[in-house]
Wavefront OBJ file of the C-alpha trace (Angstrom):
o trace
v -23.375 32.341 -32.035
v -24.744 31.469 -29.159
v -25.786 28.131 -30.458
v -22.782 27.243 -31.906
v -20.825 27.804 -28.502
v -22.829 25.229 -27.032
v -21.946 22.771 -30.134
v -18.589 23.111 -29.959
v -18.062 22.157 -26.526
v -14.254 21.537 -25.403
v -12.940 23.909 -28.427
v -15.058 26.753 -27.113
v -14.523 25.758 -23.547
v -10.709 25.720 -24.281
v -10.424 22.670 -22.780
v -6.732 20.864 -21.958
v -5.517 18.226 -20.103
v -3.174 20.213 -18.417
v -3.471 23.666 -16.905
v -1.320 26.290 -14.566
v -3.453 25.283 -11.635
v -3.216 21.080 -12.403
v 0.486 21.466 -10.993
v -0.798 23.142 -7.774
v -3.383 20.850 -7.379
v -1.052 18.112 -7.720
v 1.347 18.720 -5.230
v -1.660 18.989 -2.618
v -3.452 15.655 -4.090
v 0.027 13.860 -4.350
v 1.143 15.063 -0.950
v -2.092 13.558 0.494
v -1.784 10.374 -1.393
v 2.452 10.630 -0.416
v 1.228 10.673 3.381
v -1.321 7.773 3.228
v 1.822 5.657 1.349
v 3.826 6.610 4.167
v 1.396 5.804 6.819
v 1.158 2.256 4.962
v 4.512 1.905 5.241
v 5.222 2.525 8.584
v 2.207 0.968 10.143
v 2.494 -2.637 7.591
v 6.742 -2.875 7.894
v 6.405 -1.933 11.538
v 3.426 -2.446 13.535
v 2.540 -5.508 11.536
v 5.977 -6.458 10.516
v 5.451 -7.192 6.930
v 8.947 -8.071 5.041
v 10.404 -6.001 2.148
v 9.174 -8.198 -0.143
v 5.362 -8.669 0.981
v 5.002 -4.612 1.671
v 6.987 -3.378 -1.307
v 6.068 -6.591 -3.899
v 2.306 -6.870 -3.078
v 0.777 -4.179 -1.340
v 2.227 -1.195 -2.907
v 1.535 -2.303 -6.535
v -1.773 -3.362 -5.540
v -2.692 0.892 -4.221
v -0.892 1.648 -7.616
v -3.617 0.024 -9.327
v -6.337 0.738 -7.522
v -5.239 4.773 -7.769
v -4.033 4.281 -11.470
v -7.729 3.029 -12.248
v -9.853 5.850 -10.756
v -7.395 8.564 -11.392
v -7.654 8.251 -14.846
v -11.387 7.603 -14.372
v -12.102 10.680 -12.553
v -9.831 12.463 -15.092
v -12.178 11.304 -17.962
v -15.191 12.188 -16.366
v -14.317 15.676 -15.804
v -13.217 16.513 -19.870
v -16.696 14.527 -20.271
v -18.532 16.828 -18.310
v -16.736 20.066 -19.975
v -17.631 18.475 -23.684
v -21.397 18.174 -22.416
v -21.208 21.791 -20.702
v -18.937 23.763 -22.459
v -16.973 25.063 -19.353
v -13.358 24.435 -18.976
v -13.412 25.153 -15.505
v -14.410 21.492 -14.321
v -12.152 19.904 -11.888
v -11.936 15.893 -11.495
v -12.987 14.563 -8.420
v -9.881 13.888 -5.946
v -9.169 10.221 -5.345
v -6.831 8.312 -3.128
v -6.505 5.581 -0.084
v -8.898 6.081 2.975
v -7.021 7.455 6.011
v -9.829 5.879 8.374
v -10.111 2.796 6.376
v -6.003 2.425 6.755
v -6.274 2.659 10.548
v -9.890 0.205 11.024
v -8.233 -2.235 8.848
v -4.787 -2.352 10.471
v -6.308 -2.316 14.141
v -9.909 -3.919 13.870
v -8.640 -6.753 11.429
v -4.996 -7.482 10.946
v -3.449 -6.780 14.074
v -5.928 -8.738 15.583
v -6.002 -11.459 13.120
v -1.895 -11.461 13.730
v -2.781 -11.884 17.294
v -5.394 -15.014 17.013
v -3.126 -16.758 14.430
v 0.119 -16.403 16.591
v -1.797 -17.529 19.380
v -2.866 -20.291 17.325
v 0.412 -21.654 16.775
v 0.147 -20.621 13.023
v 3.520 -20.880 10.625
v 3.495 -17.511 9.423
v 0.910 -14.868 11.335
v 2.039 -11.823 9.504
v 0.639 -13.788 6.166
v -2.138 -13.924 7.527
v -2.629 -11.235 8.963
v -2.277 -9.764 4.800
v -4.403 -12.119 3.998
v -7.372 -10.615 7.178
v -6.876 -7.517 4.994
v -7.534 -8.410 1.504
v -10.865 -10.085 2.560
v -11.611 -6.764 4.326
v -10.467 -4.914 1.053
v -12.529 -6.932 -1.102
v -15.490 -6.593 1.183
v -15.544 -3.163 1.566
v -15.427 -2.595 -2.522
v -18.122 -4.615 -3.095
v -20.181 -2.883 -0.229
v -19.106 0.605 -2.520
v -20.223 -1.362 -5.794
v -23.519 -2.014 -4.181
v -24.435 1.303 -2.930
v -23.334 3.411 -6.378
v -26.993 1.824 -7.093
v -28.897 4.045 -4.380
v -26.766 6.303 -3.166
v -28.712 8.979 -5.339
v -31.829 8.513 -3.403
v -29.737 9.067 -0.269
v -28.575 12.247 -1.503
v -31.471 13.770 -2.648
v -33.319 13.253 0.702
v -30.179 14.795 2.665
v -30.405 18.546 3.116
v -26.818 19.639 2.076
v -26.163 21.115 4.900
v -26.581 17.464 6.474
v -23.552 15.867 3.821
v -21.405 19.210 3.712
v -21.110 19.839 7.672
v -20.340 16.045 8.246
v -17.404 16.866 6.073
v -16.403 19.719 7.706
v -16.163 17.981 10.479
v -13.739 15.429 9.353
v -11.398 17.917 7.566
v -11.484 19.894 10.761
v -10.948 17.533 13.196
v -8.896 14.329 11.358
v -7.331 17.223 8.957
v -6.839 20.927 9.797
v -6.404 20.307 13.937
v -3.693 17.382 13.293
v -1.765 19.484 10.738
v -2.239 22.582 12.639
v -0.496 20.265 16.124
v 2.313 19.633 13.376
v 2.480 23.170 11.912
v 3.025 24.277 15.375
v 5.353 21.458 16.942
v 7.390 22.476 13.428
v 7.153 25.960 13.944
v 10.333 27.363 10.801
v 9.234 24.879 8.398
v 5.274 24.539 9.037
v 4.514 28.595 9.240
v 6.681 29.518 6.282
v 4.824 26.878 4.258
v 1.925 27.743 5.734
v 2.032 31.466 4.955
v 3.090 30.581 1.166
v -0.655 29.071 1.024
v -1.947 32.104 2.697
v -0.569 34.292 0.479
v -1.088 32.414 -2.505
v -4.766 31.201 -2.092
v -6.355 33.277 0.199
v -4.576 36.504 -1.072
v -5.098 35.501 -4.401
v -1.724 36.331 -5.933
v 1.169 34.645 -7.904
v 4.285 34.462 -6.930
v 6.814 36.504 -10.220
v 7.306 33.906 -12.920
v 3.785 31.879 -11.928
v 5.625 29.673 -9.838
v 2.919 27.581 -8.650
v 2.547 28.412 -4.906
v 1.931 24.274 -4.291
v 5.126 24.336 -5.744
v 6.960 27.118 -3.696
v 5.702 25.720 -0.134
v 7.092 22.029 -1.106
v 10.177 23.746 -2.226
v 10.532 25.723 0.702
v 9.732 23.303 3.462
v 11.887 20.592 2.010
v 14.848 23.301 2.496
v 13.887 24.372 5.825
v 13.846 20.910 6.974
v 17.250 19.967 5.721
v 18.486 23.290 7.271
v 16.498 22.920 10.451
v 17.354 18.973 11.113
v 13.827 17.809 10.384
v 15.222 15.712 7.145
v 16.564 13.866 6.440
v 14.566 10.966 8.446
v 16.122 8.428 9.351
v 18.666 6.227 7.997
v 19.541 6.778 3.915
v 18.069 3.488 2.103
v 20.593 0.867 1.763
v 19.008 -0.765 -1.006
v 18.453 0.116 -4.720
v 15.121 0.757 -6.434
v 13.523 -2.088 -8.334
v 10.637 -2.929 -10.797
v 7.906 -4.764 -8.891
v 5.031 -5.180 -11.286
v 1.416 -6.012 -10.061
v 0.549 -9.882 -10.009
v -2.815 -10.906 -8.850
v -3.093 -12.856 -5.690
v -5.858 -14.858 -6.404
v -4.210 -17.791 -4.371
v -4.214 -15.776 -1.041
v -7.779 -14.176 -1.992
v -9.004 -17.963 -2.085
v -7.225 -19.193 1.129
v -8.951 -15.801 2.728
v -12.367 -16.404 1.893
v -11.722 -19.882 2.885
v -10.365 -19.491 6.330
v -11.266 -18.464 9.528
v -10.872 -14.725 8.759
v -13.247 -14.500 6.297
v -16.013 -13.557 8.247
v -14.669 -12.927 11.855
v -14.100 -9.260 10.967
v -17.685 -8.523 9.427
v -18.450 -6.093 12.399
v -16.008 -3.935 10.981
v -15.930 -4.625 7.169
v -20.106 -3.969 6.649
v -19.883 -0.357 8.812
v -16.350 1.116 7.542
v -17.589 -0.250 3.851
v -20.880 1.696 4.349
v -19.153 4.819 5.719
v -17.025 5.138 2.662
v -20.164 5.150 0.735
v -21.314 7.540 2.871
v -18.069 9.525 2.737
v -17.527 9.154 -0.945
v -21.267 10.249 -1.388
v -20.319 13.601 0.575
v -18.016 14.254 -1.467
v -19.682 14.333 -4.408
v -21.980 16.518 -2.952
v -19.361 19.351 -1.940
v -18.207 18.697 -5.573
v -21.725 20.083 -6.969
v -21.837 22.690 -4.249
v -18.599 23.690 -6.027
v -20.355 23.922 -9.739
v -19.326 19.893 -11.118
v -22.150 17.999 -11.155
v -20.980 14.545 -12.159
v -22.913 11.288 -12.181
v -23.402 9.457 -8.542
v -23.713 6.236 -9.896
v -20.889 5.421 -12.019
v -18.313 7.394 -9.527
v -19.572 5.368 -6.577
v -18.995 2.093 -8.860
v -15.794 3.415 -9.966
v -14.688 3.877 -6.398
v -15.675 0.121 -5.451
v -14.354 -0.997 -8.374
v -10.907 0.262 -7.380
v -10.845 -1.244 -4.069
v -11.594 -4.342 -5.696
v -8.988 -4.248 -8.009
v -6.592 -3.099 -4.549
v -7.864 -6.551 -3.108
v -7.025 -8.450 -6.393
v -3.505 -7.312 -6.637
v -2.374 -7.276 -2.986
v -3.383 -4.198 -1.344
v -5.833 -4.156 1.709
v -6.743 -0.680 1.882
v -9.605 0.861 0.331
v -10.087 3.597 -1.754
v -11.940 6.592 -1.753
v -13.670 10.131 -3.565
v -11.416 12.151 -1.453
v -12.170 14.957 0.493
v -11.244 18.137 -0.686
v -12.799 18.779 -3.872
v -13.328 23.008 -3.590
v -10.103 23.398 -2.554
v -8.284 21.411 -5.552
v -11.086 23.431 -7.729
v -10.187 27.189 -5.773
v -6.430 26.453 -6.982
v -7.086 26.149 -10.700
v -7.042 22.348 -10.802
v -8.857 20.793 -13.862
v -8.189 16.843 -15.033
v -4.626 16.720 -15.426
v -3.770 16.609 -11.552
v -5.274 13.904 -11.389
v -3.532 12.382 -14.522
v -0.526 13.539 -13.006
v -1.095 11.812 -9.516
v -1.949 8.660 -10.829
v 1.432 8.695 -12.540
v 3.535 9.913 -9.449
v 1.699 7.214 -7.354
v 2.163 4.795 -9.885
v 6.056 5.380 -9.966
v 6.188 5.371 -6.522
v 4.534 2.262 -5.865
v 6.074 0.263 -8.843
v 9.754 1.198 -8.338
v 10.195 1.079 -4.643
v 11.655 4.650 -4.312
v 9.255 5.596 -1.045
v 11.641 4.756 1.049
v 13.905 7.734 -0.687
v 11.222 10.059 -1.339
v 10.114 9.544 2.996
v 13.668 9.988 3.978
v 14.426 13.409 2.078
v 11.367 15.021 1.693
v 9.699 15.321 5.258
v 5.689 14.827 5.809
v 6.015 18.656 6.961
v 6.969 20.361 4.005
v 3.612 19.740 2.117
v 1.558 19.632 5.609
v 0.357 23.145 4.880
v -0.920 22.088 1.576
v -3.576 19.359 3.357
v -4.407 22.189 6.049
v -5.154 24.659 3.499
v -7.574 22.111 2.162
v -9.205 21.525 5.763
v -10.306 25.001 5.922
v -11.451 25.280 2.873
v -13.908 22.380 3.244
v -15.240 23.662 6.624
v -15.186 27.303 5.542
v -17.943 25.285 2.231
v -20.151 23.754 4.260
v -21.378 27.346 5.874
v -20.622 29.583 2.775
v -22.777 26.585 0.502
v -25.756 26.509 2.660
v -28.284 28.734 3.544
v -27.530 31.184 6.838
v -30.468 29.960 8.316
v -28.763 26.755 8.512
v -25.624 27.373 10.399
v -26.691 25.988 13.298
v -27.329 22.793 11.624
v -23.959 22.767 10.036
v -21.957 23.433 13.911
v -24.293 20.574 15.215
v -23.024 18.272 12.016
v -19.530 19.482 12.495
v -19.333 18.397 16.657
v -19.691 14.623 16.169
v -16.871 14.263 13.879
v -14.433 16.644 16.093
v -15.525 14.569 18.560
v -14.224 11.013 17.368
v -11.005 12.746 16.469
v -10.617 13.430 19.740
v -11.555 10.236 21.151
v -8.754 8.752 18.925
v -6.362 11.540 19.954
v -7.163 10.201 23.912
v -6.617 6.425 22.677
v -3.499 7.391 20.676
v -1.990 8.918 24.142
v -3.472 5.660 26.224
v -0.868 3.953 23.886
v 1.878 6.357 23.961
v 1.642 6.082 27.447
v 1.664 2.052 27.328
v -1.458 0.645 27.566
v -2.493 -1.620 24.901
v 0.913 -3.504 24.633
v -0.201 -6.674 25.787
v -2.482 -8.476 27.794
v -1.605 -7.208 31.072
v -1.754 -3.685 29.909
v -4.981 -3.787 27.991
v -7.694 -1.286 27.614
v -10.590 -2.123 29.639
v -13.863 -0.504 31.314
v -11.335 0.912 34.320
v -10.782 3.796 31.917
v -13.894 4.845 31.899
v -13.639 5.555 35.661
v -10.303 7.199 35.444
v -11.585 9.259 33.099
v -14.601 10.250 34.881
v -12.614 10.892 37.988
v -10.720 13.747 35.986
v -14.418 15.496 35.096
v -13.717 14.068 31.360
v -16.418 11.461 30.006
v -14.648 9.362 27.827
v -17.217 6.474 27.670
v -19.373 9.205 25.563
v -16.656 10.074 23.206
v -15.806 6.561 22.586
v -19.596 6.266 22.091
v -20.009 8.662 19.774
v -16.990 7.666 17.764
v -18.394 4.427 16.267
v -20.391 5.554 13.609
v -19.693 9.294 13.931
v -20.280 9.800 9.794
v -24.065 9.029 10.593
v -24.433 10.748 13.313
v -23.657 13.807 12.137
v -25.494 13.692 9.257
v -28.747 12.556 10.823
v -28.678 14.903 13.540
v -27.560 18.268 10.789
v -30.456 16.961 8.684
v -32.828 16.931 11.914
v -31.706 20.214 13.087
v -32.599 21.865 9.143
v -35.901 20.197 9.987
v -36.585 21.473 13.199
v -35.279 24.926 11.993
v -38.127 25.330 8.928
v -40.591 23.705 11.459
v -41.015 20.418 9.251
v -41.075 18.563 12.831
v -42.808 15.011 11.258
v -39.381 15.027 9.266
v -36.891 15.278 11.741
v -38.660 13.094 14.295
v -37.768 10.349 10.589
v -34.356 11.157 11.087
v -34.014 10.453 14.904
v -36.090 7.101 14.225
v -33.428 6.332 11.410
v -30.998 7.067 14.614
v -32.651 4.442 16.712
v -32.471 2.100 14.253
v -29.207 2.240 13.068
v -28.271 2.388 17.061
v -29.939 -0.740 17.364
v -27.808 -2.652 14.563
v -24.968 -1.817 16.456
v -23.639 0.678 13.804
v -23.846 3.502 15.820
v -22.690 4.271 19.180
v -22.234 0.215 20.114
v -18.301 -0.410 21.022
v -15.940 -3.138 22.536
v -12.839 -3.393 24.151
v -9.815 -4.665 22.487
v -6.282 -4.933 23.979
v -5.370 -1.711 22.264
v -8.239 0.148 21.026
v -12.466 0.469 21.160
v -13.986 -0.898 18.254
v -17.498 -0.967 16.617
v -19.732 -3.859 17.793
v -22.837 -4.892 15.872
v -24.671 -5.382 19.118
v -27.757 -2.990 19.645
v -26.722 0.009 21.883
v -30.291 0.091 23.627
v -29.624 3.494 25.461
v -28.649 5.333 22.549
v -31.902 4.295 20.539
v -33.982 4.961 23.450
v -32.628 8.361 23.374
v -33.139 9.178 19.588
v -36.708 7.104 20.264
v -37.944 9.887 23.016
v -36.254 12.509 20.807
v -38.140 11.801 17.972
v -41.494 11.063 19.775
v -41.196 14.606 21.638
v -40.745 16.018 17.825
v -43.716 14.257 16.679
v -45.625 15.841 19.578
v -44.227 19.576 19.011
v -47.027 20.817 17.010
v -49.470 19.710 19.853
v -47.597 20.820 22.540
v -45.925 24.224 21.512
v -46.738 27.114 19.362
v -44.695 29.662 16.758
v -43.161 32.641 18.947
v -45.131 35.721 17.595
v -44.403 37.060 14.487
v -41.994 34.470 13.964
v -41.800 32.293 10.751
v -40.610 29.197 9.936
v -37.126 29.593 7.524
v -37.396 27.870 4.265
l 1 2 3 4 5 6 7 8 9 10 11 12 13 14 15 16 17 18 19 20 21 22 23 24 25 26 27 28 29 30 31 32 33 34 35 36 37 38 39 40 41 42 43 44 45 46 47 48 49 50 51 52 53 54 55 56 57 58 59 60 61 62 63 64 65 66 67 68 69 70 71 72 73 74 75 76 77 78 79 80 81 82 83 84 85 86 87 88 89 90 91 92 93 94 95 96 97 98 99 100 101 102 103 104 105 106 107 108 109 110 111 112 113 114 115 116 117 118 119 120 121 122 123 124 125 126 127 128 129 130 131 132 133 134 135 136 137 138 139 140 141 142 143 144 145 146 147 148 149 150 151 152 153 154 155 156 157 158 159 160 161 162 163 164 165 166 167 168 169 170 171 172 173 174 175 176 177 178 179 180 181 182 183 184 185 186 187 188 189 190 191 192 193 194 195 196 197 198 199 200 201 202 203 204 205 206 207 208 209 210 211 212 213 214 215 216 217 218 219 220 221 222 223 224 225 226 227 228 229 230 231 232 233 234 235 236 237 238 239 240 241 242 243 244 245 246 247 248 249 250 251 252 253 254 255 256 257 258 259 260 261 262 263 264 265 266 267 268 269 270 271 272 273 274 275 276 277 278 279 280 281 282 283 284 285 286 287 288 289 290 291 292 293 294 295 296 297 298 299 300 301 302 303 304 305 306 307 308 309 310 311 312 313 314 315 316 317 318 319 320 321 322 323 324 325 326 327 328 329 330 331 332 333 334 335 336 337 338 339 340 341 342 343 344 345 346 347 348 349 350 351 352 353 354 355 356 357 358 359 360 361 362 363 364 365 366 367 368 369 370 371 372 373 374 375 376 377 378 379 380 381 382 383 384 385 386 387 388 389 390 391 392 393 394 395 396 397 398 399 400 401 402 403 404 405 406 407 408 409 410 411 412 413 414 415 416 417 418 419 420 421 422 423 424 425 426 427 428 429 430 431 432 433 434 435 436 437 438 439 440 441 442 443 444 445 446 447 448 449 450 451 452 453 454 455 456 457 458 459 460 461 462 463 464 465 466 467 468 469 470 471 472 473 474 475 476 477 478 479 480 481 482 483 484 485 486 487 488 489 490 491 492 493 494 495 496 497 498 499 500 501 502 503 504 505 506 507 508 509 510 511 512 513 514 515 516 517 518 519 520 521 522 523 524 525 526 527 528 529 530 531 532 533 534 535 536 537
């Protein structure tokens, strides 16, 4: 009988596209994908000033294929993995734009390249500012294409704690912190929501009726902000909804590659395409941690291959293996939501109706759904890895709360003014200011660039140093050095309105990692084991 259960795979498994927990799951996946869109939106049509007809005719269709394509990928690879297991309880890997890619790519490489074309006398510098992007797009898929063929290796000589705290410390920093700010700014709308997730996940209950509770705290929020004032934002749309299909823009693609953009932006294409490798590689990992075990190789490719396709039909933003994985799985999600999502997405991109869906239906009434996910990734990376390792997992989770809160400083700079132009530009005077109020910013901005390595090399030298295998994490802080000398970690520059990564060697930081890692190599000479006390393994 036994036998026969494992034959029958997906019939014994009772496998189904769609499940109770798929709807759940979509409302937090779509929400997440719903406030990248909207980030796009504002940031392209306003900061950048792209018309109606470049942001809603290009870019948009170009995410919708790029999420269409590894939705329905990651989909397929989950009912594959239930046929080849048996188990029904396999949930799809979570898939969507990069938030950090959307911000390096608007303020390392358009904005600038808007800047140096209008400065140029150029005809039409928002073009090509678009245009800065798509080679940045296409750049960092290929970088993902590349490293689906040895991103294996990395992940097999990582300790987990290493990939899972240096996740942790994303969703608690970039994630929970900023939606708990919002929960609280919002108090009516964000703590009712936020309690409905409470209740529903962490009290593990239904609501009468198996209302999904994903479906109860969008409900609800979207009420209390109409009640409250919160929506509707902003002006109604004036303008109908329309059909834009995807066309390739191979003509822009060639006058990219051609011009002077092409490789003027390569300090920031090579590092942010390499730390969505890294990112995406993470993920995967928290997704095994979590019981699905799917294939590096051809979800890495899959991953590139959809930020290529972005590139190729106007888009500029990559795509990513989201974050978030365990949680989707702890609400019942399976394949469907992500079926689902690339649907929603899809309509939304192809029709033009975000402008309706932003201006009734608030960010805050599916905020809670993104800050349930937060904790539940930071709560993994301790409950996934063994006790002895905590204090690896707090040392991988610093680095990354750290960067978020050397943007949050930046993001006030320019609340405040500074970076508007020229004559109010961020320069090496902050540094001072800073230091002057007991706060040392130059480190934060420091450790910043390149945070994603950093906290993974110095996790997976602290699970060294904790089983005593000192040889091994003296490797890890001359991988440090090295990577500090390339300029891809702790090596910024000044912009008008920002600090960016600079592939020049940051000497002082590989020094540092260099003495680190000799003192390590010298530990078994010049300490000794406290008595009776043995190394963890």
């Amino acid at each position: 009988m036994a036998q026969a259960n494992a034959n029958t795979g997906t019939r014994d498994a009772g496998f189904s596209w769609l499940v109770r927990g798929d709807i759940d799951g979509f409302f937090g996946l779509a929400v997440d994908n719903l406030v990248q869109l909207l980030l796009i939106a504002a940031l392209c049509g306003g900061l950048l000033g792209f018309p109606p007809e470049l942001l809603f005719g290009r870019v948009l269709p170009g995410v919708a294929i790029s999420l269409v394509v590894g939705n329905l990928f990651y989909a397929w690879q989950a009912r594959r993995l239930s046929e080849r297991t048996g188990r029904a309880d396999h949930c799809a890997l979570p898939y969507g734009i990069n938030t950090v890619s959307v911000f390096a790519h608007v303020f390392l490489v358009m904005l600038p390249a808007k800047f140096a074309a209008a400065a140029a006398g150029a005809e039409d510098p928002v073009r090509v500012a678009w245009q800065a992007g798509l080679v940045a797009c296409v750049g960092s898929g290929v970088i993902e294409t590349a490293g689906s063929l040895i991103a294996e290796r990395i992940r097999k000589a990582t300790p987990r704690a290493a990939l899972l705290s240096t996740l942790a410390g994303v969703a608690l920093g970039f994630i929970s912190l900023g939606f708990l700010f919002r929960t609280f700014a919002r108090p009516v709308v964000g703590m009712a929501t936020l309690g409905v997730l409470l209740l529903t996940y962490f009290g593990r209950v239904r609501f009468r009726g198996n209302i999904p509770g994903g479906l109860v705290a969008v409900a609800l929020g979207t009420l209390l902000a109409w009640i409250t004032g919160i929506a509707p934002v902003g002006a109604a749309p004036v303008t109908g909804a329309s059909l834009y299909l995807p066309i390739p823009v191979l003509g822009d693609l060639l006058a990219a590659f051609t011009g002077p953009h092409a490789l003027a932006y390569i300090s920031v294409i090579i590092p942010m395409g390499v730390f969505n490798v890294v990112g995406s590689l993470q993920n995967i990992e928290a997704a095994e941690a979590a019981g699905d075990r799917y294939d590096t190789r051809s979800a890495l490719a899959v991953n590139g291959v959809g930020t290529i396709a972005a590139a190729l039909f106007g888009s500029c933003f990559p795509t990513t293996i989201y974050i978030g994985h365990p949680g989707w799985k702890a609400m019942g999600a399976r394949a469907g939501y992500s079926v689902l999502n690339a649907i929603f997405i899809a309509a939304i991109c192809l029709t033009g109706t975000l402008a309706y869906i932003a201006w009734a239906i608030p960010i805050d009434a599916g905020m809670a759904i993104v800050l349930w996910i937060g904790i539940v990734i930071t709560a993994q990376a301790f409950d996934s890895t063994p006790r002895h390792h905590a204090a690896a997992v707090v040392v991988g989770l610093l680095p990354g709360v750290g960067a978020w809160g050397a943007i949050m400083a930046k993001n006030g700079l320019r609340a405040a003014g500074l970076g508007a132009d020229p004559q109010h530009a961020f320069s090496p005077a902050l540094v001072e200011a800073f230091e002057a109020a007991d706060v040392w910013i130059h480190g934060a901005f420091a450790l910043e660039q390149g945070f994603i390595f950093t906290a993974m090399i110095l996790a997976a030298a602290t699970v060294a140093i904790i089983e005593r295998r000192f040889t091994a994490a003296a490797v890890w802080c001359f991988i440090a050095a090295a990577l500090s000398l390339t300029g891809l970690m702790h090596s910024y520059a000044w912009t008008i309105a920002d600090t960016v990564l600079s592939l020049t060697p940051a000497y002082r930081w590989a020094l540092g990692y260099a003495i680190m890692g000799g003192l390590l190599l010298a530990a078994p000479f010049i300490t000794r084991p406290l008595r009776g006390d043995e190394p963890a393994h």
